[in-house]
N, C-alpha and C positions, 0 to 999 in steps of 0.2 A: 634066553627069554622064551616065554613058551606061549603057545598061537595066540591063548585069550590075551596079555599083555600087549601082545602084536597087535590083536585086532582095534584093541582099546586104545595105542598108536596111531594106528591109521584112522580112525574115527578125529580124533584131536585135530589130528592134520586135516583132515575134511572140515572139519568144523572151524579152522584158521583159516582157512579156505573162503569159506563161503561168509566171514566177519570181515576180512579185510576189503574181498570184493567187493563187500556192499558197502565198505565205509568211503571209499573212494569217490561214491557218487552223492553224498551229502553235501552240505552246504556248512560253514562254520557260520558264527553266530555275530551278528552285526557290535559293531564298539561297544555302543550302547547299553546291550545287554548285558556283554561280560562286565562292564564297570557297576552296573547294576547288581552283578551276581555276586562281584567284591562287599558291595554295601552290606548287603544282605548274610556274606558270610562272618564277615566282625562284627556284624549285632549278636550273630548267633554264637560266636565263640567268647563273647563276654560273659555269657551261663555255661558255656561248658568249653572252657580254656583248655582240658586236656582229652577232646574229641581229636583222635591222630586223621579222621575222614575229612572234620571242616577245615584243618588245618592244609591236606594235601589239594581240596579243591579251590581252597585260598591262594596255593603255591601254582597250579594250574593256572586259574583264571589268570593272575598276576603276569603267566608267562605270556598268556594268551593276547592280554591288554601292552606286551611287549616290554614290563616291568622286572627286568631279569633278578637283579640283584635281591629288588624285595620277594621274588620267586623264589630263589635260590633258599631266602633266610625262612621263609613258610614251607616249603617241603624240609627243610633240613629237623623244623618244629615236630609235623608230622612222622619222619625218619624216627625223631624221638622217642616218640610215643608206640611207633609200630614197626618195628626194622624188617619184617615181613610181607612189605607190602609191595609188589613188585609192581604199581601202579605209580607210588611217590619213587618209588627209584629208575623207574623211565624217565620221569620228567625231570628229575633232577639230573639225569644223566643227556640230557635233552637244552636245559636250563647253563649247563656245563661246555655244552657245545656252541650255543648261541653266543654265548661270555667268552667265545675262542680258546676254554681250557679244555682242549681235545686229551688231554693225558690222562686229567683227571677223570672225563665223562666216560672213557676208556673202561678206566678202573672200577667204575660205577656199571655200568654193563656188565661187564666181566664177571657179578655176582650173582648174573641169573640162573648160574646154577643153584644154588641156595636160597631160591624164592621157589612160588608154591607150581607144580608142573603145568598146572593148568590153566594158569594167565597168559590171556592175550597178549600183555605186558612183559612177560616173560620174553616171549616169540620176540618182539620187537628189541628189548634188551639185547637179547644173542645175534636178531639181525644186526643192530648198529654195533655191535662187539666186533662183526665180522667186516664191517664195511673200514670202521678206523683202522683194524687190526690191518686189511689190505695196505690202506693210505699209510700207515707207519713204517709198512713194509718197504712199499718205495719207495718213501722219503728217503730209509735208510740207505737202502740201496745207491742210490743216484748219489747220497752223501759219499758212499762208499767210493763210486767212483770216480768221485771228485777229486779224493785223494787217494786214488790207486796206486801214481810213483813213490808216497810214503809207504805203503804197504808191502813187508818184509817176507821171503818165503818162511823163515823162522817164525810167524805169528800161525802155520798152521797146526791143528793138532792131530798126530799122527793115528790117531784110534778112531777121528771122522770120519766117514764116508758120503759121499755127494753120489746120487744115483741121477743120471742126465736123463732129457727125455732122449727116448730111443727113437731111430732115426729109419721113416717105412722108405724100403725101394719101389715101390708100387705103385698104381695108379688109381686105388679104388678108395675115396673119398670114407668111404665108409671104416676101411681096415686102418686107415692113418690115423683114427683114434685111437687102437688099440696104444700108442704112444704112451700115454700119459698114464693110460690104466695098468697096461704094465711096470710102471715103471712105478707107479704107487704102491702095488701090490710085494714090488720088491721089495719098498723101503720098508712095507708093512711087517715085511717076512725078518729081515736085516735088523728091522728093531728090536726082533724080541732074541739077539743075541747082547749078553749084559757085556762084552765088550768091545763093543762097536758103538761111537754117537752116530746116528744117522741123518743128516740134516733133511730137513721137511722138503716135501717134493714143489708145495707153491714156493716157496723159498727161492729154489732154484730154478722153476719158469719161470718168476719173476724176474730175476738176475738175466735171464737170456733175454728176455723179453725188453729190459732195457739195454742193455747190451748190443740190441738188432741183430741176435746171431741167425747167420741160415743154416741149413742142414750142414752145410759143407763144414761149418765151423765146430760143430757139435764134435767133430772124429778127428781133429787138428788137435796133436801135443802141446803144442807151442798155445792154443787157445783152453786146451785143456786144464792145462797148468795155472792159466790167467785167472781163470773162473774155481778153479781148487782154492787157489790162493783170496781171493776176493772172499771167499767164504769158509774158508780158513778148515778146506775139508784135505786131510791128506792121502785119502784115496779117493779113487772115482769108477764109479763104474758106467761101461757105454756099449753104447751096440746097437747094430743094425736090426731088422729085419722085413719080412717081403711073406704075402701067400702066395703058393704056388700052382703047380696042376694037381687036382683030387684035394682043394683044399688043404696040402702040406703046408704050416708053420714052421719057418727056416727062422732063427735067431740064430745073430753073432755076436756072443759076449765076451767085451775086455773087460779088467781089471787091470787100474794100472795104480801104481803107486807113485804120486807127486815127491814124498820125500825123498825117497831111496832114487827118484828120475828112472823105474824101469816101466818098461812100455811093451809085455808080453803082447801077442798076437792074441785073434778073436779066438773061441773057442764056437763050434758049432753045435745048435740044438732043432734039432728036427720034430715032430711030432703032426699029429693030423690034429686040424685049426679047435675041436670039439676037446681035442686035449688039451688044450694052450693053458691049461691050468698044473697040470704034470709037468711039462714042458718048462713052466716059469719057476714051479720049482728044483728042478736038474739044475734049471742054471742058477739059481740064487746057490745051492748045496755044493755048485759047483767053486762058484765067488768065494766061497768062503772055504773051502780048503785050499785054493788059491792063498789067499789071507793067509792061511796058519791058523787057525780056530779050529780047536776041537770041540763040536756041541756036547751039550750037557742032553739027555734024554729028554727032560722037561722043552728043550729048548726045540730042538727037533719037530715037539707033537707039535709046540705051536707053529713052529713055521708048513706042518703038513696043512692047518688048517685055513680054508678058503672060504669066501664072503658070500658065495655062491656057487653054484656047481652049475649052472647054467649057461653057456658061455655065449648065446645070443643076449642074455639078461644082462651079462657085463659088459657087452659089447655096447650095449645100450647105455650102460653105466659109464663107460669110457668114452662116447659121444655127449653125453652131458659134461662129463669134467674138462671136454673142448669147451664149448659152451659158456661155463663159469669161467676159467680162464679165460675165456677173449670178454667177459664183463655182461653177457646175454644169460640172462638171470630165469628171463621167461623160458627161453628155448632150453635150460640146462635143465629148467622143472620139467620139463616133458620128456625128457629124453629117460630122466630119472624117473618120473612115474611109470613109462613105457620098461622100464626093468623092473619097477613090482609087479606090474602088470604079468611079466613074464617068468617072474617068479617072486609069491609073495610073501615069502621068506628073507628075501633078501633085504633085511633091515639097512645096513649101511646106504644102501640106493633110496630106501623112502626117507633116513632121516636127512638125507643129502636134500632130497624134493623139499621136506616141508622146508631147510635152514634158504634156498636159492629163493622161494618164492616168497618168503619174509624180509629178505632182503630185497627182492623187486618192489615188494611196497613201499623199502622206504630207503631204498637208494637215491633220491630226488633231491632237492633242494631243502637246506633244515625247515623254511614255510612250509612245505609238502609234506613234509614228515608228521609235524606240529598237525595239520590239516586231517591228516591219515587219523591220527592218535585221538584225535577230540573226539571224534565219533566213535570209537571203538566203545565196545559193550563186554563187560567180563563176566564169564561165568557163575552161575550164582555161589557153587561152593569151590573155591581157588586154593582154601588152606589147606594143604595136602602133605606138608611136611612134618616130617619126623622130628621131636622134642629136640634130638642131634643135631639135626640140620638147622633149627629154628636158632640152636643157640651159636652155631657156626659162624650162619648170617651176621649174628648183631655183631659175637667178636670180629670176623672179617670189616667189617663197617664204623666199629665205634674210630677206630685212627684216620679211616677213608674222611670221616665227619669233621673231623680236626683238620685236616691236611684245607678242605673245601674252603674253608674262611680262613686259613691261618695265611696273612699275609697278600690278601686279594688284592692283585690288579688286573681288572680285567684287559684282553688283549697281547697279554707278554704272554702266550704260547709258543715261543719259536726257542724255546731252549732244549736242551738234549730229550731226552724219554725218559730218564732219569731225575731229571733237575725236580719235579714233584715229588721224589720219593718213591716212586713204580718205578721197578724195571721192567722194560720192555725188550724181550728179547725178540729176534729174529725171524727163531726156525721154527716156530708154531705159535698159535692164539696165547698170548699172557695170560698169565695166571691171575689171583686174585689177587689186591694189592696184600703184600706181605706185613707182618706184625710186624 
C-alpha cells in the first residue's frame, strides 16, 4: 500500500473517530416521533413502492418503535432494491440480534467486506462481526470442555500446529507483552508455510483463558497435551523467554509433537532486544526444520517479512493486543495508536486502533448499540465499490435473504452454529455465509 492510501486510512479512521464520539452524546428520539415518522414513511412509499431509502428508514424506525419482525420484513424490502447499502445491512443485522438470531446477524456483518469502504455502517458491521465472532468463540469453547472425557487423541490433525503464548521470566510489566506479540508474529510467519494449519492465536488465549491456566501450566506435557487435543492441534510450539543485562533477548523454543508424544528440549535464541525481530525468525526457521519442512523460496521471503521494523512500535503493538484480550477496547486503542504514532507505516497497528475503538462503541448493551447507530451520519459519497464487488455483495446475500425468513421463530438460537446453515468455525473470523 503506498503512503497516499495510508494517509487516506488514517484520515477515515480519524473521521470514525470524531462521528461516533459525538453520536454518543445525542439524545434518541421520543415514541411519539418515531411512530410518526412510520406514518409519514408509508404515505410516502404508496408513490414510490420501490424507493430501497424509504423502505430502509421504514425498517429502522420499526426497529426503533421495538417492532422487530415488521423491521426485519422492511429492511429485507429495502435489501431488495439495494444490496449495497451497508446502512440496511446494520440494522438488519442489528434487527437479527434483537430477534436472538445471533447466527444469522453474524452472517449479516460478516458481509462488510463487500459494502462500500467508507460507511460508518461498515465500521459498525465489522465491530459487531468481531464482538459475536469473540462470543461464538467461547461459547464453543466451554461446550468443548464440557465434553472433554468424549474427546479422543485420534481426533487431532497431525499437520496442526498450536503456537502457546510464551511464558516471560521477568519482572518488567511492560516486556510481559511481548507474550502475545510474539507468539502472533510466529503464527503469522508459520502460516505462510502451505503445509502446516496453524490454528489462530485468539483461539488459543481463549482456551487458556477459560481453562484458568497459569504460567506454570503453559510448559506442563501432560497440560500440553490436553490443550493439543482440545483443539485438535498435533503439534505445539512453547517457550519461555526473559530480557537481560544490555537489553539481551533470551528465548527458549520447543517444539513438541503430541502424536508421535515426543517432548525435545528448549532450543536457545539470544539476540539484543532491537533485534527481537531476527531473533523471532531463527526460531520460527528453527521450528520448522524441527518439523521436517523443506521451504519453497516463495515461502522463506514471506516468512523474512516483518510488520514493522521498529521494535518500540511493536512493543506498543503487543501492549495493545494485552489490552484487547483482557476486553479493554479503549486502552488497546491507545496502545495501538501509540505504535503508528511510532511508526506510521505500520498498518496492521492502525487497522487494529480503528477495528478496537469500533468495537468500544458498541460493545454495550444491544439498546446502546441501537442508541449509537441512530445518530450516526454517513458520508455523503459511500459508493466506492467496484462493479465486482457490488455483484459479489448481492450473490453472497441473495441465500443469506432466504435463510432470514425461511422458517422464523424468533428466540430458538441456542442450536449448533450450523443449524442456520453458516459455519462457523473456530480458529478465525467466518467467512461469508457460503452459496
Amino acid at each position: 500500500m503506498n503512503r497516499f492510501l495510508k494517509l487516506i486510512h488514517l484520515f477515515i479512521f480519524v473521521v470514525a473517530l470524531l462521528t461516533l464520539s459525538c453520536a454518543g452524546s445525542q439524545q434518541s428520539r421520543k415514541p411519539e416521533e418515531t411512530k410518526q415518522q412510520i406514518a409519514e414513511l408509508q404515505t410516502e412509499l404508496q408513490s414510490f413502492p420501490n424507493e430501497a431509502r424509504l423502505w430502509r428508514d421504514l425498517g429502522v424506525a420499526y426497529l426503533e418503535d421495538r417492532q422487530y419482525q415488521t423491521a426485519r420484513r422492511a429492511l429485507l424490502q429495502a435489501f431488495k432494491r439495494d444490496t449495497r447499502d451497508a446502512k440496511t445491512l446494520f440494522y438488519l443485522g442489528l434487527v437479527l440480534e434483537f430477534e436472538q438470531r445471533t447466527n444469522l446477524a453474524m452472517a449479516v456483518y460478516q458481509t462488510h467486506r463487500y459494502v462500500p469502504r467508507f460507511s460508518s455502517y461498515r465500521k459498525l458491521m465489522r465491530a459487531r462481526s468481531y464482538q459475536l465472532s469473540r462470543q461464538a468463540l467461547r461459547n464453543d469453547l466451554r461446550a468443548l470442555l464440557a465434553r472433554e472425557s468424549e474427546l479422543s487423541a485420534g481426533n487431532i490433525a497431525t499437520n496442526a500446529v498450536a503456537v502457546f503464548p510464551l511464558i516471560y521470566q521477568g519482572q518488567n510489566e511492560e516486556m510481559a507483552a511481548l507474550s502475545k506479540g510474539l507468539a502472533e508474529m510466529m503464527i503469522t510467519d508459520l502460516s505462510q508455510v502451505q503445509q502446516l494449519e496453524v490454528v489462530d492465536r485468539v483461539r488459543v488465549q481463549a482456551l487458556f483463558d477459560e481453562m484458568a491456566l497459569g504460567q506454570s501450566g503453559l510448559v506442563d506435557e501432560a497440560t500440553a497435551a490436553k490443550v493439543g487435543s482440545l483443539i485438535r492441534a498435533g503439534k505445539v510450539v512453547r517457550g519461555v523467554y526473559d530480557v537481560r543485562e544490555k537489553d539481551q533477548l533470551h528465548i527458549d523454543m520447543a517444539y513438541w509433537d503430541m502424536a508421535k508424544q515426543n517432548f525435545p528440549a528448549a532450543t536457545t535464541h539470544v539476540e539484543a532486544l532491537k533485534n527481537l525481530f531476527q531473533l523471532e525468525k531463527n526460531a520460527v526457521f528453527g521450528v520448522i526444520e524441527e518439523i521436517g519442512i523443506e521451504l519453497t523460496p516463495a515461502e522463506k521471503e514471506k516468512i523474512q517479512q516483518t510488520p514493522t521494523k521498529n521494535w518500540r512500535a511493536f512493543l506498543a503493538y503487543c501492549q495493545g493486543l494485552a489490552r484487547e484480550d483482557a476486553g479493554d477496547f479503549a486502552a488497546a486503542a491507545k496502545f495501538y495508536l501509540k505504535a503508528t504514532r511510532l511508526d506510521p507505516d505500520f498498518m496492521q497497528a492502525a487497522d487494529k486502533a480503528e477495528l478496537v475503538t469500533d468495537v468500544d462503541v458498541v460493545s454495550g448493551e444491544l439498546d446502546d448499540v441501537l442508541s449509537t447507530a441512530l445518530v450516526l451520519e454517513e458520508p455523503a459519497n459511500e459508493n466506492d465499490l467496484t462493479p465486482e464487488e457490488s455483484t459479489l455483495t448481492t450473490e453472497r446475500l441473495e441465500v443469506l435473504e432466504q435463510n432470514i425468513d425461511a422458517n422464523f421463530e424468533p428466540g430458538q438460537d441456542s442450536r449448533d452454529a450450523t443449524d442456520a446453515g453458516f459455519n462457523i468455525p473456530l480458529r478465525r473470523p467466518p467467512p461469508p455465509p457460503p452459496l
